[in-house]
MDAnalysis code that builds the backbone (N, CA, C; Angstrom):
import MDAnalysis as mda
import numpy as np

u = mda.Universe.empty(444, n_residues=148, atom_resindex=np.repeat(np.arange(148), 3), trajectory=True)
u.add_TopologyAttr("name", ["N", "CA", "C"] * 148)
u.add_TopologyAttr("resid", np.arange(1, 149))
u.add_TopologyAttr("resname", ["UNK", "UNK", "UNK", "UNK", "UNK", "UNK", "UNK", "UNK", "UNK", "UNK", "UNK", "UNK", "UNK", "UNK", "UNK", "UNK", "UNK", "UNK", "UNK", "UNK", "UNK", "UNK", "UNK", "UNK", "UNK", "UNK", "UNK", "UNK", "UNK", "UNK", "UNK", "UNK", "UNK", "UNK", "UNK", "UNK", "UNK", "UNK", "UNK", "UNK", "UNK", "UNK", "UNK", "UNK", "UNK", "UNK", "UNK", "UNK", "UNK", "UNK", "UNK", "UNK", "UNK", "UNK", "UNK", "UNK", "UNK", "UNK", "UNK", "UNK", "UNK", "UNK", "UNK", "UNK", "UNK", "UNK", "UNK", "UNK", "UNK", "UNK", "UNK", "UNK", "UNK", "UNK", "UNK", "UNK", "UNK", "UNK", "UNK", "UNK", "UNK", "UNK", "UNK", "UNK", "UNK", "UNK", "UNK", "UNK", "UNK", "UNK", "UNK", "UNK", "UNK", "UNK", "UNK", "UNK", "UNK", "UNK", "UNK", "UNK", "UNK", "UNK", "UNK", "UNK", "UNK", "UNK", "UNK", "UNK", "UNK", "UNK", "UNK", "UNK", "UNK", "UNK", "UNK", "UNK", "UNK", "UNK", "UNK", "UNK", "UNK", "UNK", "UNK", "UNK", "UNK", "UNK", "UNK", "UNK", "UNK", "UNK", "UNK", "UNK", "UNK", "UNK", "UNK", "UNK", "UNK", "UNK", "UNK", "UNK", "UNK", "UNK", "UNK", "UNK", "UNK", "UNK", "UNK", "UNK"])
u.atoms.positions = np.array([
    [71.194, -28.487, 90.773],
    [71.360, -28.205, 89.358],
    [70.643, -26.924, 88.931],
    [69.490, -26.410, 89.823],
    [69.037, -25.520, 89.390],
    [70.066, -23.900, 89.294],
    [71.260, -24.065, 90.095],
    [71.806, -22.669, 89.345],
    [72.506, -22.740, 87.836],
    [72.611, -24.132, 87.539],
    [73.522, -24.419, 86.600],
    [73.318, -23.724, 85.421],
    [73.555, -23.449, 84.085],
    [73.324, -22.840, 82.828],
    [73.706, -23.390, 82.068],
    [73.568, -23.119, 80.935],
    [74.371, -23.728, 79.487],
    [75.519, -23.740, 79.478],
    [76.041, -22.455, 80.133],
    [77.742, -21.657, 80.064],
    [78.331, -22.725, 80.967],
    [78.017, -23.658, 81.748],
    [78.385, -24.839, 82.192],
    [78.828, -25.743, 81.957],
    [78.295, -26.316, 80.567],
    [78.179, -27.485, 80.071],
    [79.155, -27.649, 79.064],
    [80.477, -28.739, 79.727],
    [81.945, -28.618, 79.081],
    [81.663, -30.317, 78.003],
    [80.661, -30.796, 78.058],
    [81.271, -31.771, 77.071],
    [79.416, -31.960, 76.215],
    [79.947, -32.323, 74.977],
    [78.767, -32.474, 74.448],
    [79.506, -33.634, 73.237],
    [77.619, -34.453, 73.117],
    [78.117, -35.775, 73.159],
    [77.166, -36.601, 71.835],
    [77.419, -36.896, 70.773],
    [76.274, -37.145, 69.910],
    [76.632, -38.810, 69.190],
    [75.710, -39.275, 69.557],
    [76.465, -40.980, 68.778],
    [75.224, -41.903, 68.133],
    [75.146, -42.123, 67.090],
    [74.422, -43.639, 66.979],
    [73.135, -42.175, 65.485],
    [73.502, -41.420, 65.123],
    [72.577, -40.303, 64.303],
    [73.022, -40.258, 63.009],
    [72.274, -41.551, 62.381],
    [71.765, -42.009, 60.888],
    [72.367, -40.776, 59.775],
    [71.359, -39.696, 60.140],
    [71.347, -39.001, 59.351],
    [72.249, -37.343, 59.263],
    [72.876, -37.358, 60.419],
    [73.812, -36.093, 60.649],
    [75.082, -36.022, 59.788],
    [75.170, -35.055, 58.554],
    [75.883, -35.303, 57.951],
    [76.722, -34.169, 58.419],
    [76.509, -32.681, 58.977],
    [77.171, -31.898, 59.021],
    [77.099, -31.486, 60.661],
    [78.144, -30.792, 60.948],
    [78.450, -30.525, 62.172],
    [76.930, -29.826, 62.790],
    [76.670, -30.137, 64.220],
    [75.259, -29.213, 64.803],
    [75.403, -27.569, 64.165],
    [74.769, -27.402, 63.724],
    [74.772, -25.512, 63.676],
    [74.495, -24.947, 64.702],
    [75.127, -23.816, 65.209],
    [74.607, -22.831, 66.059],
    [74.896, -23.521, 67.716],
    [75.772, -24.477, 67.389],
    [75.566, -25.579, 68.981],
    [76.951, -24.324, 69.680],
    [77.611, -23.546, 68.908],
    [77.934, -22.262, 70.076],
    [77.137, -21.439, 71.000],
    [76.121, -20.817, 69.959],
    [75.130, -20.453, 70.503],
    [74.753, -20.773, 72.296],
    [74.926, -22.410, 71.715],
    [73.954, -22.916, 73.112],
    [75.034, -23.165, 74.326],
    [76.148, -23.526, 73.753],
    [76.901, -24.038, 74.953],
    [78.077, -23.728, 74.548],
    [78.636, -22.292, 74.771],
    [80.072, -21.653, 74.416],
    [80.811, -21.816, 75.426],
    [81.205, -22.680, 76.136],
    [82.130, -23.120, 76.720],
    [82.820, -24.616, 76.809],
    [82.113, -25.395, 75.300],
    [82.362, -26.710, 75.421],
    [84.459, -26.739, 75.470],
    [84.693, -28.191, 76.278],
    [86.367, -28.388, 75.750],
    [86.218, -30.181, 75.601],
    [85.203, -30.507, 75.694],
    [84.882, -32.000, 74.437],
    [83.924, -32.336, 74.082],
    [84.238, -32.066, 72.342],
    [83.203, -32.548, 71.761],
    [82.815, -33.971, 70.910],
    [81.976, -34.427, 70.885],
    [82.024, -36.383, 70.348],
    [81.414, -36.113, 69.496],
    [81.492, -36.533, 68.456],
    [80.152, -37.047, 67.903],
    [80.419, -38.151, 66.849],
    [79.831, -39.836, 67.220],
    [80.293, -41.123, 66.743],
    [79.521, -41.467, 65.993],
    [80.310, -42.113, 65.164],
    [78.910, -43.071, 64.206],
    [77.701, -42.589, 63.987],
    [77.720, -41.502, 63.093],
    [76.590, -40.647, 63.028],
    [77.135, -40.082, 61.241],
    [77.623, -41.030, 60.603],
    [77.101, -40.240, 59.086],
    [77.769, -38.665, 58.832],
    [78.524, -38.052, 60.219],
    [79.315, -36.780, 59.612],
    [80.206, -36.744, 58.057],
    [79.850, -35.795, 57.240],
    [80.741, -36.293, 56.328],
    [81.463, -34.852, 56.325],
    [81.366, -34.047, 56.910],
    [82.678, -32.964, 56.657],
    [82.378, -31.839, 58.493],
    [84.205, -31.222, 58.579],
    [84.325, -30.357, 59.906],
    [84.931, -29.564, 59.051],
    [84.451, -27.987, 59.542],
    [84.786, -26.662, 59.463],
    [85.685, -25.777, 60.540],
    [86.438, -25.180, 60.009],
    [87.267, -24.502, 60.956],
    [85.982, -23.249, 61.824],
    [84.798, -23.396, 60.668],
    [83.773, -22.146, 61.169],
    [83.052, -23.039, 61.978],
    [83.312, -24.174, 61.999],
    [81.992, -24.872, 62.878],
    [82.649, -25.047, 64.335],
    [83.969, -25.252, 64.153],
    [84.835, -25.869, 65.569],
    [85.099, -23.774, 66.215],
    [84.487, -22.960, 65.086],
    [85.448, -21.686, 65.881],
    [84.856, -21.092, 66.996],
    [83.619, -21.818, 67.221],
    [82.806, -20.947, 68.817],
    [83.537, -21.493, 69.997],
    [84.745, -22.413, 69.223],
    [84.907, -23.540, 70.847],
    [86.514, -22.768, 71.148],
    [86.994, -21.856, 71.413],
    [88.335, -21.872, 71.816],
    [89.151, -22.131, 72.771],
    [88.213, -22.979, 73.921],
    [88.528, -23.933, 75.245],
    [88.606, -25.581, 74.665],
    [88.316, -25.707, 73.372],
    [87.922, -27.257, 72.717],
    [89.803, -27.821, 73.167],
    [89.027, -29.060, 73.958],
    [90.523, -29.864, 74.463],
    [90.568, -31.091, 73.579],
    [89.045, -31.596, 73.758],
    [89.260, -33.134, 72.936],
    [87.944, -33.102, 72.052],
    [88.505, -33.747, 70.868],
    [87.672, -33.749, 69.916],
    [87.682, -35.143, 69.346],
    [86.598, -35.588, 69.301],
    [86.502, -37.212, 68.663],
    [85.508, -37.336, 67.682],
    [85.610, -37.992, 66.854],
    [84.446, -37.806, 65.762],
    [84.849, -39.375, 64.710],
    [84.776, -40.131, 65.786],
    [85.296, -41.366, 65.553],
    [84.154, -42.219, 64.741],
    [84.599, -42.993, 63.537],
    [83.075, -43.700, 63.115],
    [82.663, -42.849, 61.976],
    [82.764, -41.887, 61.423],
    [82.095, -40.928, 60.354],
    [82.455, -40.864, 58.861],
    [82.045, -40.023, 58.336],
    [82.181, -40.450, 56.557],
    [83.391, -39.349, 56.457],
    [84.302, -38.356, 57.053],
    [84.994, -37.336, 56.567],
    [85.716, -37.744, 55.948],
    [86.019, -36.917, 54.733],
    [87.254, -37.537, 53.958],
    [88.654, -36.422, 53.528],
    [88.224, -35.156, 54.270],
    [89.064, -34.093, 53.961],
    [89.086, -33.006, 54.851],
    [90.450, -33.185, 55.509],
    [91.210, -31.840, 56.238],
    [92.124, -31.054, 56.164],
    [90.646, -29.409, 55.956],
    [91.670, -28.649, 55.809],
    [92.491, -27.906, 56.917],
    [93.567, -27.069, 55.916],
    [94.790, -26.378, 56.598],
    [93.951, -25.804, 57.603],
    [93.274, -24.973, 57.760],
    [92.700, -24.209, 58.582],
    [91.352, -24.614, 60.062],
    [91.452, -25.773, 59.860],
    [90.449, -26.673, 60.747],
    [90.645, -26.487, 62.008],
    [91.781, -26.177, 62.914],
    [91.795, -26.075, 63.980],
    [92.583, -24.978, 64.468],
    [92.221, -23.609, 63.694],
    [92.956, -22.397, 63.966],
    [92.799, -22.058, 64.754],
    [91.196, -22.073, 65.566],
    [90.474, -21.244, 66.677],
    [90.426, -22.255, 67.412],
    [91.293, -23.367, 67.363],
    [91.723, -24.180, 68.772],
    [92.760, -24.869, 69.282],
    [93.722, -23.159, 69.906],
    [94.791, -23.236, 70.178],
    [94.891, -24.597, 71.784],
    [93.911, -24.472, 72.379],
    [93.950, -25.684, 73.360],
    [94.049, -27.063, 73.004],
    [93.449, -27.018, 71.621],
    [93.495, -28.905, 71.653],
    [94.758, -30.093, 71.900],
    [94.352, -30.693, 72.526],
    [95.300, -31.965, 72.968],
    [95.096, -33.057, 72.620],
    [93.750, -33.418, 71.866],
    [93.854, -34.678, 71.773],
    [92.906, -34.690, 70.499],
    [92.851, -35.449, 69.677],
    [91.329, -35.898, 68.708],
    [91.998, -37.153, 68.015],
    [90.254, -37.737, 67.960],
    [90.337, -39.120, 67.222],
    [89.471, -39.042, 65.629],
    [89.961, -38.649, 64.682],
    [89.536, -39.233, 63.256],
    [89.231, -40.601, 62.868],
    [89.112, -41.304, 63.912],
    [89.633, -42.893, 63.076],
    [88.266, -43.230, 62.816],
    [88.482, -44.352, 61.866],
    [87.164, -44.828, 61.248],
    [86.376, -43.626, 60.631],
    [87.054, -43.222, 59.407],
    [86.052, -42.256, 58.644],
    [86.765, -43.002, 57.268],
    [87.158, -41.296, 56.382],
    [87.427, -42.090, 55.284],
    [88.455, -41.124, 54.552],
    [89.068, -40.936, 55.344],
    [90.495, -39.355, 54.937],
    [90.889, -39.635, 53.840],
    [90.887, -39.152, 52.597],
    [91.696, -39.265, 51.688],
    [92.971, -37.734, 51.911],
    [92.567, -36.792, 52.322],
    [93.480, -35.972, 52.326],
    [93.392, -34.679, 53.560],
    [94.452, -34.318, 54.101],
    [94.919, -33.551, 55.735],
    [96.282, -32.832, 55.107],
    [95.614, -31.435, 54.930],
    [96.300, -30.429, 54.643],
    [97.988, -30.484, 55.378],
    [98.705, -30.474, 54.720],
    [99.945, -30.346, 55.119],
    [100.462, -29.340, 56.376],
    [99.963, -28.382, 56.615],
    [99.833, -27.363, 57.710],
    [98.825, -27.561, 58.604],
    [97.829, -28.108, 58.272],
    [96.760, -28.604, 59.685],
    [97.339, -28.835, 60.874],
    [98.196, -29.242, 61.516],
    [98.404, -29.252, 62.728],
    [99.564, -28.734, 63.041],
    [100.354, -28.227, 62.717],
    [101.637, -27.427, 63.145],
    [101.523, -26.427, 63.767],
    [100.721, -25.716, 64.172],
    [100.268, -24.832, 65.197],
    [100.038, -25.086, 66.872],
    [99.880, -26.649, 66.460],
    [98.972, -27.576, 67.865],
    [99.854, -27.764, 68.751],
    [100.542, -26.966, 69.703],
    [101.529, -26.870, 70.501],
    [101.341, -28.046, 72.222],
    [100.010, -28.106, 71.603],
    [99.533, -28.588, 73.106],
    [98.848, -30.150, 72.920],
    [98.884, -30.424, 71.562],
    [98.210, -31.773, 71.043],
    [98.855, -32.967, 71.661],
    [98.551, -33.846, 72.549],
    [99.324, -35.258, 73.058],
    [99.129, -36.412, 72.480],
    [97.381, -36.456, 71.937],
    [96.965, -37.776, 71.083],
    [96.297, -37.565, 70.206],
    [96.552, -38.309, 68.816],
    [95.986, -37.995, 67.664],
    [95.700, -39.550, 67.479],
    [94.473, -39.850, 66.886],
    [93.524, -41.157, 66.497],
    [93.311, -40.732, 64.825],
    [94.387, -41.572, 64.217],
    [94.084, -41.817, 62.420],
    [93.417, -43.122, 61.917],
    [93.337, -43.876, 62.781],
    [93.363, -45.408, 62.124],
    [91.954, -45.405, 61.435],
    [91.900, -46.726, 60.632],
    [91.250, -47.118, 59.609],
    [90.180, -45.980, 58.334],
    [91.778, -45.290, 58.242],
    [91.039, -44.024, 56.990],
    [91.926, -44.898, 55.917],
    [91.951, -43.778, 55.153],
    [92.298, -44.234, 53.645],
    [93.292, -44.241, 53.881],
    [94.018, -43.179, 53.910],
    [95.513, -42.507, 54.367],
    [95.928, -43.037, 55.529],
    [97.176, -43.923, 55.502],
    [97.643, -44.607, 56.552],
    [98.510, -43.904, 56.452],
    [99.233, -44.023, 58.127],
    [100.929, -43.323, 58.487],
    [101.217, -44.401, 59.559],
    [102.633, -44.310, 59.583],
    [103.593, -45.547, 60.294],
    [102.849, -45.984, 61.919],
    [101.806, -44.232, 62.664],
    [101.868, -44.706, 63.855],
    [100.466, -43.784, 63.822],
    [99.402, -44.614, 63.277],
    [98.099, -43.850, 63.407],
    [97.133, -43.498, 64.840],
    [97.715, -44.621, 65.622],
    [97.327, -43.863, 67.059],
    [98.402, -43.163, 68.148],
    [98.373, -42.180, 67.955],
    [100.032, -41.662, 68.446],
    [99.324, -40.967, 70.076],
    [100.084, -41.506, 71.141],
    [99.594, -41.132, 72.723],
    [100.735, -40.419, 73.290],
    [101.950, -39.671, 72.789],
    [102.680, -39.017, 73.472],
    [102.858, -37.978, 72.601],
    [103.551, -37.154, 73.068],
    [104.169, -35.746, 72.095],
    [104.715, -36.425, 70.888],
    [106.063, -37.394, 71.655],
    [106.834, -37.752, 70.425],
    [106.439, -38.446, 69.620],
    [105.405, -39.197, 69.449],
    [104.589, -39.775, 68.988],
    [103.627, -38.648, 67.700],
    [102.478, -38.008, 68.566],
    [102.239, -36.796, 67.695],
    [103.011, -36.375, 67.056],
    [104.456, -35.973, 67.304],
    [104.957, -35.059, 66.391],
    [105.380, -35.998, 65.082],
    [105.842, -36.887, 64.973],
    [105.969, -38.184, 64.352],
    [104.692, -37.753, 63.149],
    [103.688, -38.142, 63.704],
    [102.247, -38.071, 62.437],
    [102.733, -36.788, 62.271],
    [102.979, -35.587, 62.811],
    [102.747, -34.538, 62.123],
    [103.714, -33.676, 61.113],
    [105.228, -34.846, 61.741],
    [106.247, -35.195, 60.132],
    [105.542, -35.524, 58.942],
    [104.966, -36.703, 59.322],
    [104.357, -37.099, 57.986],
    [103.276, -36.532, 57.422],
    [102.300, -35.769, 58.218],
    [101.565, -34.780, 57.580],
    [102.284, -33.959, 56.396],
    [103.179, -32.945, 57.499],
    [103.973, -32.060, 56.887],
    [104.349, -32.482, 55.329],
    [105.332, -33.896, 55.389],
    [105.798, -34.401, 54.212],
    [104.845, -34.954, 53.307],
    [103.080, -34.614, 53.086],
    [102.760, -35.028, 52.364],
    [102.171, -36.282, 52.328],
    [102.397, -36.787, 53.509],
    [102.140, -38.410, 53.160],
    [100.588, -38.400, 53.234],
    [99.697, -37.913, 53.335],
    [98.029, -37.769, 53.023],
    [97.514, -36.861, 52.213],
    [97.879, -36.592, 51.265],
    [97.435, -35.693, 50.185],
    [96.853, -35.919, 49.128],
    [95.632, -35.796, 48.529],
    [95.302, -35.746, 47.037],
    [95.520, -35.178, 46.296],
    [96.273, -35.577, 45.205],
    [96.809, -33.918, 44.220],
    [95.912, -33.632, 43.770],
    [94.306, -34.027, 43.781],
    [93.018, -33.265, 43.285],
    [93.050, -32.315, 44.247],
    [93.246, -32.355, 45.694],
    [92.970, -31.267, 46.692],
    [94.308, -30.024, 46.742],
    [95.781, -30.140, 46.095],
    [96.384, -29.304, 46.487],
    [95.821, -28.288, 45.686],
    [96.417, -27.140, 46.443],
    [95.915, -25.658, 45.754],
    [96.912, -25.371, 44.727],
])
């Protein structure tokens, strides 16, 4: 292990943290090559497209268990790789209508037990994904407090 480095270290992993309301800061800094990041049951209550943008290898993203309640359009611009993430168990009231239509490479998406339900909240294939991301598209998770 001793040649190993930071620039190594592809998954980073945070669960069971009371008090973490916002994404690690600066965790590019330390380890710019992550492609999965966790972080469970830990009180997150909001993700930034500036917080996810040091990761542009990010494959899977889970953040399962948390307080988020709003995604925007722009959340996963600077991660043209992602394939998979789990939202479930937070508290979505609203997921920008364009948020994922870019995600060419996305296979599984995890919605369940938010506010905002859709017909097939754990979707494990393309056709599946693309399915939630009809219903994105059409609105079906929106707050008209949040449209622009």
């Amino acid at each position: 292990m001793s040649e190993k480095t930071d620039d190594d270290v592809k998954f980073f992993d945070i669960e069971n943290v009371d008090n973490l309301k916002y994404f690690p800061r600066n965790l590019g800094n330390v380890f710019k090559n992550l492609e999965l990041i966790f972080i469970l049951r830990s009180n997150l209550i909001e993700i930034t497209s500036e917080d996810l943008k040091p990761f542009p290898k990010l494959k899977f993203l889970r953040l399962h268990g948390n307080s988020i309640e709003i995604i925007r359009e722009d959340l996963f611009i600077h991660n043209p790789e992602l394939e998979a993430f789990s939202l479930d168990d937070n508290k979505i009231i609203h997921i920008d209508p364009k948020t994922l239509s870019h995600l060419n490479k996305l296979r599984s998406v995890g919605l369940s037990d938010n506010i905002c339900k859709f017909n097939k909240s754990n979707a494990e294939t393309r056709s599946e994904v693309l399915e939630v991301v009809k219903e994105i598209e059409q609105g079906k998770c929106q707050s008209p407090n949040l449209i622009n």
